[in-house]
C-alpha positions in Angstrom: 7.5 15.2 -13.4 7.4 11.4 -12.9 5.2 11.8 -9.5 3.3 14.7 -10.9 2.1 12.7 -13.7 1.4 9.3 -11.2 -0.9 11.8 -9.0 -3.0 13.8 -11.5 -3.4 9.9 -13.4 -4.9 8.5 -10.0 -6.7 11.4 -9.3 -8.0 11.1 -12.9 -8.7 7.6 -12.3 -10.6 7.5 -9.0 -12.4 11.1 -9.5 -13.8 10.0 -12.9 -14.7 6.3 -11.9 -17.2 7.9 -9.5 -18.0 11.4 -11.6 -19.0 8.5 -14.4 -20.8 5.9 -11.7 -22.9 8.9 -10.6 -23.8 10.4 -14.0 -24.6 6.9 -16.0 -26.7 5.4 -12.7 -29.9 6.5 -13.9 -29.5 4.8 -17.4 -28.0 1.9 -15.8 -30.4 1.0 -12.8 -33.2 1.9 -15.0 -32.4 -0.4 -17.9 -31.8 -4.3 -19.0 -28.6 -5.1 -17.9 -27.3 -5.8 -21.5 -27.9 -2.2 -22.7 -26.8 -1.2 -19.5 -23.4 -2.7 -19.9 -22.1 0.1 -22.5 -21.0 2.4 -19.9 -18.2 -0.4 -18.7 -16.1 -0.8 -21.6 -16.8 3.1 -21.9 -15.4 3.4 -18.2 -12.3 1.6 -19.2 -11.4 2.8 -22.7 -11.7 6.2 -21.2 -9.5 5.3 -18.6 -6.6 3.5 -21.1 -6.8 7.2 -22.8 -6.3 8.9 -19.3 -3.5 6.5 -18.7 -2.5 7.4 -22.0 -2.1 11.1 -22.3 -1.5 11.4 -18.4 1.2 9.1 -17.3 2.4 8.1 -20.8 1.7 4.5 -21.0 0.3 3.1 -24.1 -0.4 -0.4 -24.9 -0.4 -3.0 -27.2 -2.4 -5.9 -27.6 -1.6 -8.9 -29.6 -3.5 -12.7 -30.4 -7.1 -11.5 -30.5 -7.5 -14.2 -33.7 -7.3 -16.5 -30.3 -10.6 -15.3 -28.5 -13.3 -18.2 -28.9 -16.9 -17.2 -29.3 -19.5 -17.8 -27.0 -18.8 -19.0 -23.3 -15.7 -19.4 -21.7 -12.9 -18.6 -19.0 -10.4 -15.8 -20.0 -7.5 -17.0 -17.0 -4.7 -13.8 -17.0 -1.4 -12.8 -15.5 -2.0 -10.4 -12.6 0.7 -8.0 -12.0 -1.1 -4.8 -12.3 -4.6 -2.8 -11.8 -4.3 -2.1 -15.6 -5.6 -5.6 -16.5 -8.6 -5.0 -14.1 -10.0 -3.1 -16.4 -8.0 -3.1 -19.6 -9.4 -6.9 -20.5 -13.2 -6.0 -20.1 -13.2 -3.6 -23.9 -12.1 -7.2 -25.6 -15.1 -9.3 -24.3 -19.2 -8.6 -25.4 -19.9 -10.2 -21.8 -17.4 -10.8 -18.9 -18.0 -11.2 -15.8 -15.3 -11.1 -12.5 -15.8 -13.6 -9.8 -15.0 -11.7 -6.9 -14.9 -11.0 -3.1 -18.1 -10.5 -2.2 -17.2 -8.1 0.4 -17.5 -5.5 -3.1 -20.9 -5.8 -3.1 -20.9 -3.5 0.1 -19.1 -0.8 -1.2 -21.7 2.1 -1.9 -22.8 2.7 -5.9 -19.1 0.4 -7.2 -21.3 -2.8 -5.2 -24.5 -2.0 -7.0 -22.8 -1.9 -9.9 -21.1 -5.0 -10.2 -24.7 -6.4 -8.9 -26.2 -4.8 -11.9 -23.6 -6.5 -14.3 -24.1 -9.7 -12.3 -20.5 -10.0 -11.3 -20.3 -13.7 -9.8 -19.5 -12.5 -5.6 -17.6 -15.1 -3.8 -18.2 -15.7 0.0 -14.3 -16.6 1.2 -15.5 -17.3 4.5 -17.8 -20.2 4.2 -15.7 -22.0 1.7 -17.6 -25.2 1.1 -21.2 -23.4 0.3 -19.3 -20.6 -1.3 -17.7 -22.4 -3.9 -21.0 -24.4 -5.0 -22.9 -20.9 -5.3 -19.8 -19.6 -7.0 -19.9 -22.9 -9.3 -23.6 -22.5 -10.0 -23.4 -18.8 -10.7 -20.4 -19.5 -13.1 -22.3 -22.5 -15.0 -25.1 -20.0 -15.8 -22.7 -17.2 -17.4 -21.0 -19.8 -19.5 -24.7 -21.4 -20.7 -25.5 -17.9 -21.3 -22.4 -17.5 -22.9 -20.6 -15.3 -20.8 -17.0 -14.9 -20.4 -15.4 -15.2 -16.9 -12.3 -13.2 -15.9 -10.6 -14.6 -13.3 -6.9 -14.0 -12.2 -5.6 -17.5 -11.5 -2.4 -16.4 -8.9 -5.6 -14.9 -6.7 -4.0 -11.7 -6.4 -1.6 -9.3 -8.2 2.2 -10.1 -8.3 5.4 -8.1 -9.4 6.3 -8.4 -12.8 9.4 -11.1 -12.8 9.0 -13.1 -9.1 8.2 -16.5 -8.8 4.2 -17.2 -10.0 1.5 -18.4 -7.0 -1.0 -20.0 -9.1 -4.2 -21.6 -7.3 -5.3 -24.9 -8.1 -8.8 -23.6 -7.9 -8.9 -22.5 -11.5 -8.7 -26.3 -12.5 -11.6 -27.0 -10.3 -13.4 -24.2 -12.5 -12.0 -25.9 -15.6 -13.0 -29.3 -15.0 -16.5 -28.4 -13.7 -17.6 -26.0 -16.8 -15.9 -28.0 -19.4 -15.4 -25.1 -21.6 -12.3 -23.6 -22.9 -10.1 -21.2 -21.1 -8.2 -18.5 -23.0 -4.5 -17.6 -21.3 -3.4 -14.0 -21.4 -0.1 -12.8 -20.8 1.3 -9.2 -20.0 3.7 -7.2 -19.0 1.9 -4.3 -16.9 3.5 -4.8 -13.5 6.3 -3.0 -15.3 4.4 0.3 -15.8 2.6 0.1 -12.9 4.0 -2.1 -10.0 1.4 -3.4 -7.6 1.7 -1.3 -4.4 3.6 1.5 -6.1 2.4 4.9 -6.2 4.4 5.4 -9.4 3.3 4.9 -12.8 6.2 4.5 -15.7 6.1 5.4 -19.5 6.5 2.8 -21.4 4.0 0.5 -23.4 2.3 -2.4 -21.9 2.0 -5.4 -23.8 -1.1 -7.9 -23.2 -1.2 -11.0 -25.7 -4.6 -13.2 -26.1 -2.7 -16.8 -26.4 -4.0 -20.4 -28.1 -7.1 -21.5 -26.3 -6.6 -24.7 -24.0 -9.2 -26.7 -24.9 -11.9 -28.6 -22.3 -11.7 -32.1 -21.4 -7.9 -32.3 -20.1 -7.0 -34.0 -17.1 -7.0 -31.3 -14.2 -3.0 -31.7 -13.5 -2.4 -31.8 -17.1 -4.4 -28.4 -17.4 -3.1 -26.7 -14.4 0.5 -27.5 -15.6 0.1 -26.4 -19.2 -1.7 -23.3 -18.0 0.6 -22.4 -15.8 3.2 -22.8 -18.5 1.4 -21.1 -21.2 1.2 -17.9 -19.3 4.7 -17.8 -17.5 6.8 -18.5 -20.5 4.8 -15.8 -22.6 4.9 -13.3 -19.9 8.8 -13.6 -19.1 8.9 -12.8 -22.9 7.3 -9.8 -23.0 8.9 -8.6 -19.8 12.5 -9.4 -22.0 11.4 -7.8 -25.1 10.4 -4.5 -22.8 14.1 -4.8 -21.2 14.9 -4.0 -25.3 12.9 -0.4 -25.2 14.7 2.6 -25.9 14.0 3.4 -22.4 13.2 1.2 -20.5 11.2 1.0 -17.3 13.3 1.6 -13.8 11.5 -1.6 -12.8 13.3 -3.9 -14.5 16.9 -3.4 -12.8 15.6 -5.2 -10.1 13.7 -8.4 -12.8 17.1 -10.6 -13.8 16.6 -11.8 -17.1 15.1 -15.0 -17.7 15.3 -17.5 -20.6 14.1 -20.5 -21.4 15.5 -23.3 -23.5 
């Protein structure tokens, strides 16, 4: 049943993510971007309900008294592809800084052109970071939110974090606040698994860190912030009537 479910979810999941790029491009190539952007939180509630009714994982979502207005950086826990598109519903304009190497994937690259998703050129580093910078200062003037996974890429719920110093670069350089989230998804569905488990993800919004700290100072509390919160929700899953098979490999961890 368990790989049953997990298929017919992923078919779900890539099938409609191009069934629904195909059918909305005529309203969203032939409209302001801003009306445009309807069918993305669309895409991604529709998929949460999929993930829902399919493979049995619900989710829960705590702290959004903590999301700031206007422009800002939202900097989240990666464990998962749920967060890749879970996060987007909670925000009126995000945008993802990503590999520009996306942009070249048929219809998905036009897209995230359309939605001006901030593209990142990895291979000229030095020029590629002042576009990126430029690019990033204009969605947070226009106050825009910027998603950005801080660890770079995903990592399995309970090992060791790999943040990047990079994100206190972006910190100190749009002086704006950045908005920690914590979760627990790698749980439910483990990066490089095929597998999805039951179970309900939890994803909490957590206190602002304000601009103007020292970029150690930041990195550190960030880094803090979003370990701490996410070993507890890992912890409070472990006390789930059932809980998920990925855990008896996660030790518990406690903090004093």
């Amino acid at each position: 049943m368990l790989f049953l479910r997990s298929l017919l979810f992923q078919i779900a999941f890539y099938l409609g993510t191009l069934i629904m790029m195909v059918v909305f491009a005529p309203f969203v190539f032939l409209t302001p971007r801003r009306w445009a952007w309807v069918v993305v939180p669309f895409w991604a509630k529709a998929h949460l309900f999929f993930l829902r009714w399919i493979a049995g994982v619900r989710f829960e979502v705590r702290g959004l008294e903590n999301i700031p207005q206007g422009g800002f950086i939202v900097a989240s826990k990666h464990q998962s592809v749920w967060e890749t598109f879970a996060l987007i519903p909670y925000f009126p304009d995000p945008t993802y800084i990503l590999k520009r190497e996306l942009r070249w994937i048929p219809i998905f690259g036009w897209y995230t052109a359309k939605m001006k998703q901030i593209p990142i050129n990895r291979g000229k580093r030095a020029a590629a970071l002042a576009a990126m910078m430029e690019a990033a200062k204009e969605a947070i003037s226009d106050g825009r939110q910027i998603l950005i996974f801080p660890e770079g890429t995903r990592r399995a719920a309970g090992v060791e974090p790999g943040y990047k110093f990079g994100i206190s670069h972006l910190y100190r350089e749009l002086d704006c606040p950045v908005l920690p989230v914590a979760l627990n998804a790698g749980l439910f569905w483990p990066r490089q698994s095929f597998f999805i488990y039951p179970g309900t993800v939890i994803m909490e919004f957590l206190p602002p860190i304000e601009a103007g700290l020292p970029a150690d100072v930041f990195f550190g509390q960030l880094v803090d912030t979003i370990e701490t919160a996410s070993d507890r929700l890992i912890e409070e899953a472990r006390q789930a009537p059932s809980p998920s098979p990925v855990l008896r490999n996660i030790s518990p961890r406690t903090k004093a």
